[in-house]
C-alpha positions as CSV (number, residue, x, y, z in Angstrom):
1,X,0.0,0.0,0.0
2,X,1.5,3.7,-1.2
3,X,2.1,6.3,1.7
4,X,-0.7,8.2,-0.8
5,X,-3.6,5.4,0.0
6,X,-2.5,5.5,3.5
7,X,-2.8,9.3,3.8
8,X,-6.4,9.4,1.3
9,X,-7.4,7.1,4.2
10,X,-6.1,7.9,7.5
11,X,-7.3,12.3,6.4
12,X,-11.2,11.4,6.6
13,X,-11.0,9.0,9.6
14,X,-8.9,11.3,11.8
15,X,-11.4,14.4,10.6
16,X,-14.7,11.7,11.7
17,X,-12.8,10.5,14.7
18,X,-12.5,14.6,16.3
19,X,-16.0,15.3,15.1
20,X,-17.0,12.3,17.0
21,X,-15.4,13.4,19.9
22,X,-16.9,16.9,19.7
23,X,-19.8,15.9,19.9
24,X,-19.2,14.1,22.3
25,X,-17.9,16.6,24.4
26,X,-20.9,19.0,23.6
27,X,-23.3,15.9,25.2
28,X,-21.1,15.8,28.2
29,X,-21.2,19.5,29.2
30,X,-25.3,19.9,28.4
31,X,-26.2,18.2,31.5
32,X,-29.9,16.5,32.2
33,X,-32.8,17.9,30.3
34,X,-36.0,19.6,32.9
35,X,-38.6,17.5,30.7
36,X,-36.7,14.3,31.9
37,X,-36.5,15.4,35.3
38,X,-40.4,16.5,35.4
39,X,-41.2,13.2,33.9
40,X,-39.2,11.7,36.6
41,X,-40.4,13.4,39.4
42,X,-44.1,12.7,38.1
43,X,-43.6,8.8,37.8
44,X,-42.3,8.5,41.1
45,X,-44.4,10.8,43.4
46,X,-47.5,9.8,41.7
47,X,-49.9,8.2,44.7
48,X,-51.3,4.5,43.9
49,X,-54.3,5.8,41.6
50,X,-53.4,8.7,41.1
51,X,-53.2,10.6,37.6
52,X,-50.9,13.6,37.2
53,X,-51.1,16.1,34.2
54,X,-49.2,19.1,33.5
55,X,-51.6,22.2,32.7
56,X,-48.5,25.1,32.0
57,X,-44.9,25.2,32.3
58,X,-43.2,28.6,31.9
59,X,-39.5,29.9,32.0
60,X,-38.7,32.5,35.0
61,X,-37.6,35.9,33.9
62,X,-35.8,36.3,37.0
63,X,-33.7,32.7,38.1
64,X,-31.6,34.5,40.5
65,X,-34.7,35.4,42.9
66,X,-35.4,31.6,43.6
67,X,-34.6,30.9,47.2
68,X,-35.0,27.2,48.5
69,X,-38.2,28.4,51.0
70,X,-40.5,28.5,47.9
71,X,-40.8,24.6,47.7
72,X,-39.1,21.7,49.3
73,X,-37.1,18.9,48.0
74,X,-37.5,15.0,47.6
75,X,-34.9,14.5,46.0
76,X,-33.5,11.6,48.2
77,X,-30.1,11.4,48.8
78,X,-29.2,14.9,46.6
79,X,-27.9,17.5,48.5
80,X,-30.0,21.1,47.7
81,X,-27.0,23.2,45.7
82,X,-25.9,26.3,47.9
83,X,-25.5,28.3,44.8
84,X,-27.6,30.4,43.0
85,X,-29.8,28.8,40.1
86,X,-29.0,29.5,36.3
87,X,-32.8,28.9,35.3
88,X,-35.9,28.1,36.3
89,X,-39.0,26.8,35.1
90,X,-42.5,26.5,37.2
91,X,-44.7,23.9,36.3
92,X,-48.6,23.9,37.0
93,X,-49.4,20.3,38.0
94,X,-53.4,18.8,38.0
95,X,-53.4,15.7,40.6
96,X,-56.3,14.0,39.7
97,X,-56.7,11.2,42.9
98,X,-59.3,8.6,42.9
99,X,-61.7,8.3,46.1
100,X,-61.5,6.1,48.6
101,X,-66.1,6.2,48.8
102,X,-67.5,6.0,45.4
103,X,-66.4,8.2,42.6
104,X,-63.6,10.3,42.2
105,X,-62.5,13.7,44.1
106,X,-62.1,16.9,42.2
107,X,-58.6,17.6,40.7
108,X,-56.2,19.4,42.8
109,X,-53.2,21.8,40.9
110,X,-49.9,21.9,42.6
111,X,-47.0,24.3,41.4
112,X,-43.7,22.5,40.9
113,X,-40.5,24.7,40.2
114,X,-37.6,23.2,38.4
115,X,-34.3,24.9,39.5
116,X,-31.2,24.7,37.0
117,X,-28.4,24.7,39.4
118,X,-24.1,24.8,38.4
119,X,-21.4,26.0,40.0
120,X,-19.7,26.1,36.3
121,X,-17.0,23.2,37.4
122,X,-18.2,19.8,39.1
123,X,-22.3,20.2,39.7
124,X,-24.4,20.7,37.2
125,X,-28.2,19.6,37.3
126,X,-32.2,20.2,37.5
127,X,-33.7,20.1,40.9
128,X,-37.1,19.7,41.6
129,X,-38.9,21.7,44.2
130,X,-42.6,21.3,45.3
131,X,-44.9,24.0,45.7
132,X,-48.3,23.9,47.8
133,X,-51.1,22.4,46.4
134,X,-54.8,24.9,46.1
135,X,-56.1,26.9,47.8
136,X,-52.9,29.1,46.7
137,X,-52.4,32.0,48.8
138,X,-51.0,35.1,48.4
139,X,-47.4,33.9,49.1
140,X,-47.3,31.9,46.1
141,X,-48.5,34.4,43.9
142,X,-45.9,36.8,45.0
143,X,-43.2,33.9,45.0
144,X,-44.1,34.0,41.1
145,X,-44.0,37.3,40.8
146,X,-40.8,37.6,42.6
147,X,-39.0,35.1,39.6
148,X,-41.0,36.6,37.2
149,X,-43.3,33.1,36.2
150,X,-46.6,33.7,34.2
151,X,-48.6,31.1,35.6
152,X,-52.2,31.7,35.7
153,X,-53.7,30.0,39.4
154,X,-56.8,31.8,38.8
């Protein structure tokens, strides 16, 4: 084989191998999708018989204003990030639970706020934090308005 056949082949597997490895590298860095982590946190805090829908899911204008008080965690054995969230999205929930008696009770809405947390080096990831289920008061509103999400609870 001629140094010429070696080179006409070696030129467009080298160029495939760093593309590969690119790309690669771009899927490494993204970190976890919300939508998989919403879907997640929906399969496994769904009650026996219970049916869970989600009505609205909006950005936050204003990430930084999230504070840990406005939900809670189940996240198991995560630890809540001490740093401040890149982005976050609030989620309007409908819980739609079967009755114990005959029938089947009215649907209940619950916010759900999904924090994008990173200290730029080691941690990156989506955290779920629950909200309060209706009746919402006004401290939910305002928590909203504080992170700028357009969710309509009305």
């Amino acid at each position: 084989m001629s140094w010429r056949r070696i080179v006409a082949l070696g030129i467009p597997i080298a160029v495939l191998a760093f593309a590969m490895g690119f790309i690669v590298a771009l899927e490494v860095r993204r970190g976890p999708d919300w939508r998989l982590e919403l879907e997640e946190y929906i399969a496994e805090e769904g009650a026996l018989g219970e049916a869970i829908r989600v009505e609205a899911v909006v950005g936050a204008r204003k990430p930084w204003n999230f504070t840990a008080a406005m939900g809670s965690t189940e996240q198991g054995d995560r630890i809540t990030p001490a740093f401040p969230p890149q982005a976050v999205r609030c989620a309007l929930l409908v819980r739609r639970r079967e009755s114990d008696r005959s029938g089947e009770d009215g649907p209940v809405r619950q916010v759900v706020f999904l924090v994008h947390h990173s200290d730029a080096l080691y941690r990156v990831g989506w955290v779920v934090y629950e909200g309060p289920e209706e009746p919402f008061g006004l401290d939910v509103k305002t928590h909203l308005e504080r992170i700028g999400c357009d969710l309509r609870l009305d």
